[in-house]
N, C-alpha and C positions, 0 to 999 in steps of 0.2 A: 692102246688107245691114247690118244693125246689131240689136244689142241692147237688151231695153227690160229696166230696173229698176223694179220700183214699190217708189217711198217710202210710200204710204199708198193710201184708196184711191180718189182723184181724180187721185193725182202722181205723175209718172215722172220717168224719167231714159232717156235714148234715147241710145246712144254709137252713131255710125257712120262709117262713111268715102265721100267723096266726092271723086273724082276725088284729087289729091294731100294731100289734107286728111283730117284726122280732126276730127270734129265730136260736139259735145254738148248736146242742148236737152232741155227741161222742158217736158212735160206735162201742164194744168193743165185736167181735164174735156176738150174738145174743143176745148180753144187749145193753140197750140204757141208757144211764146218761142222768142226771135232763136237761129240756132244761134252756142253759142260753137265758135270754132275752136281745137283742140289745140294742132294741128304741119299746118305748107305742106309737111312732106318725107316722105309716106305715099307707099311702093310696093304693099307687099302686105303677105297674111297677117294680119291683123288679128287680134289676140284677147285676150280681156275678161276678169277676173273681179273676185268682191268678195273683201276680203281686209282684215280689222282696221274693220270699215264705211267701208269706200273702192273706188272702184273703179280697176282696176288694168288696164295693158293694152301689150299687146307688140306691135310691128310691125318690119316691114324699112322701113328710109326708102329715098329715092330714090339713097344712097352705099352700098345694100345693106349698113347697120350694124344690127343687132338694137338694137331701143332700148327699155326699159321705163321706163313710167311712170304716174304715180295723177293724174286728172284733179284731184284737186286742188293739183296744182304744176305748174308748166312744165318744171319741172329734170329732167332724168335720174334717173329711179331706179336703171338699171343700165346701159350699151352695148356692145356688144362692136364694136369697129370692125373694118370689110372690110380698111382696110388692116394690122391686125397679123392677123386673122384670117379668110382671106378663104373664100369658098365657104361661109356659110351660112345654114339656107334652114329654112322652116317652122319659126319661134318656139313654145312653147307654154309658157302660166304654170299653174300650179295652185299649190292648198294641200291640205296633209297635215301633219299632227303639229302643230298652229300656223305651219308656214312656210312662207314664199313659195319657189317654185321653179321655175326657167326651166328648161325641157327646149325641145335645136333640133339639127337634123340640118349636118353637115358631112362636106365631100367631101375625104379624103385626097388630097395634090394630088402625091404617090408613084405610088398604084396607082389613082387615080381612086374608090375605093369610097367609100361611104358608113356611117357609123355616126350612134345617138346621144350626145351630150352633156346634162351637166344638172349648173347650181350652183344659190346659191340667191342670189339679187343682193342679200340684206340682209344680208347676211353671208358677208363674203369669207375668213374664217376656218375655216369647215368646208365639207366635202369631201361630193360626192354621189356614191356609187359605183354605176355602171350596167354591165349586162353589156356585154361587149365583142364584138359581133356585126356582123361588116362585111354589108355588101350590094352587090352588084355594079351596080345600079341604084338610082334614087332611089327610097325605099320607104314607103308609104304609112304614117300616123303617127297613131295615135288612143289620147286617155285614157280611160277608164272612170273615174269618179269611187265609190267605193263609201262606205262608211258609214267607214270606219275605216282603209282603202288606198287603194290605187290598181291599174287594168289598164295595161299600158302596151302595146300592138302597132303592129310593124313589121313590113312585109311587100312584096317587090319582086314577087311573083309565080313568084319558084324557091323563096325560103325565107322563115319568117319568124321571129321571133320576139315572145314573149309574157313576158312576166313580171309579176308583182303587186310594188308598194313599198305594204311594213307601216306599223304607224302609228311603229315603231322608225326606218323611215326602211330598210330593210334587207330584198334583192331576192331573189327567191324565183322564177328561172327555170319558168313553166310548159310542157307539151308541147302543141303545133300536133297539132289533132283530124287530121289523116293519120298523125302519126307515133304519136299516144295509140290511134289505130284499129291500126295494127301491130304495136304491143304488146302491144295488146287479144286482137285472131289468132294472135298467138305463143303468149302464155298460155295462151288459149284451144285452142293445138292442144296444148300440153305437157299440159294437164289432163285434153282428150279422150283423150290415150296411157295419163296414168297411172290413167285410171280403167279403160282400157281393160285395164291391167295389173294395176290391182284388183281388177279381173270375175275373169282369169284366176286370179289368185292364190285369189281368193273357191270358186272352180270347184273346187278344188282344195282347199278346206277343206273344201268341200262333202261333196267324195268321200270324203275320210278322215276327219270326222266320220260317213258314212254306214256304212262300214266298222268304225270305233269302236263304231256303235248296235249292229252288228249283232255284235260282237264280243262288247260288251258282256251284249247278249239272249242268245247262247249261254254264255257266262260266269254268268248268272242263274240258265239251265237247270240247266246245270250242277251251280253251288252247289243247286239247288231238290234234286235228284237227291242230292246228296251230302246234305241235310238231311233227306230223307227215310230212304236209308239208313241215316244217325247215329238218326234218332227209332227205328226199325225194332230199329238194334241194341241202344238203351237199352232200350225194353219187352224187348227176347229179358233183357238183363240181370236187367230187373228180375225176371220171369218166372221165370228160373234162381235167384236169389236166392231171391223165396217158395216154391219149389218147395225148394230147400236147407234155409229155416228150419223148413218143414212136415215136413221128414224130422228135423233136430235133434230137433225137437221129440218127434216118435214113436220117435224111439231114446231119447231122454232119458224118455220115458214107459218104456218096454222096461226097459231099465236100473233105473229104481225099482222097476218092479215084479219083475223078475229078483232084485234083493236082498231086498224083503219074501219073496218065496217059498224063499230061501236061506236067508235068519235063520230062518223059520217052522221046517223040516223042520231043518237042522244046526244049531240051539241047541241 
């Protein structure tokens, strides 16, 4: 198994491993040049990337030491030795935010569990902070590369965990689809209640908005009735009124004529 890089497009570059050895040959159309040999102390785990236009690459050697390094040096980019550090297993390098960064699992030799680890081997000055999630078993280990983060999952087959690292460098625990599913049903039944509760309550505005129309409608008649009556008693008013000034009037005619006929006869 190994990796092919193309420089252009006749030329590659091909990083593999071959029995204790890690090797790298050039490409050239349908020639292949001599393999250069890396390292004689490849165990496992091999893994590759580019990084600064170089290619970069982590392995277990045969002292089970994690060893990083760029095919264009021999020297150690990074090591973690078995003997201050022993028990660990499945290296992995990426890049995120401009830096390199080794992520590799290790087994608590306390309670036997497993967690991850991850610094960044160019720089032993800053700190890579990763959730602290044990596992009871050795648990399966994959990156997602995305545009601007990173996926990270582990998982032993009882639990797992997922998290995204920002392009801040900074972890953002995500929820495993069983347990994002059960909170999904939870929700989902809390909402089916309160809607349920809503119908009811709805039901019940229902009624006494129907009781309000209808209150209402009589309350209309009502006034209609009393408006009628009021228009009723104004005509009787008015009625009584011209019927009043028609009589002023004919008394006040009576009256004048009652004194012309007094002045006439008692002058």
């Amino acid at each position: 198994m190994g990796n092919v890089y193309s420089l252009d497009a006749d030329k590659n570059l091909i990083l593999y491993s071959a029995g204790t050895s890690i090797c790298l040959r050039t490409s050239i159309g349908s020639s292949l040049t001599r393999a250069v040999v890396l390292c004689n102390d490849y165990l496992d785990n091999l893994f590759d990337i580019v990084y600064n236009n170089t290619i970069y690459y982590v392995y277990r050697n045969t002292s089970q030491d994690i060893v990083v390094k760029s095919v264009t040096d021999l020297r150690d980019v990074y090591r973690i030795k078995s003997l201050d550090t022993p028990d660990c297993f499945m290296p992995r390098i990426a890049v995120l935010a401009g830096q390199l960064m080794l992520f590799y699992i290790i087994k608590n030799p306390l309670d036997e569990s497993y967690c991850l680890k991850g610094l960044f081997p160019l720089d032993d000055t800053s700190a890579l902070s990763l959730p602290d999630e044990r596992f009871s078993d050795m648990p399966a280990f994959h990156i997602i590369m995305l545009r601007n983060s990173m996926i990270v999952y582990l998982g032993d087959g009882k639990k797992e965990l997922i998290f995204r690292l920002n392009e801040n460098l900074v972890c953002e625990t995500l929820v495993p689809e069983p347990q994002l599913k059960g909170r999904y049903e939870e929700l989902l039944s809390q909402s089916k209640a309160d809607i349920d509760v809503q119908k009811l309550e709805l039901g019940r505005t229902k009624e006494n908005l129907s009781q309000a129309q209808a209150e209402l409608a009589a309350a209309r008649e009502q006034a209609s009735k009393y408006a009628a009556e009021l228009d009723m008693r104004d005509k009787l008013i008015e009625s009584i009124k011209k019927q009043y000034n028609e009589l002023m009037d004919t008394a006040t005619q009576y009256r004048a004529e009652a004194i012309k006929w007094h002045d006439k006869y008692y002058s």
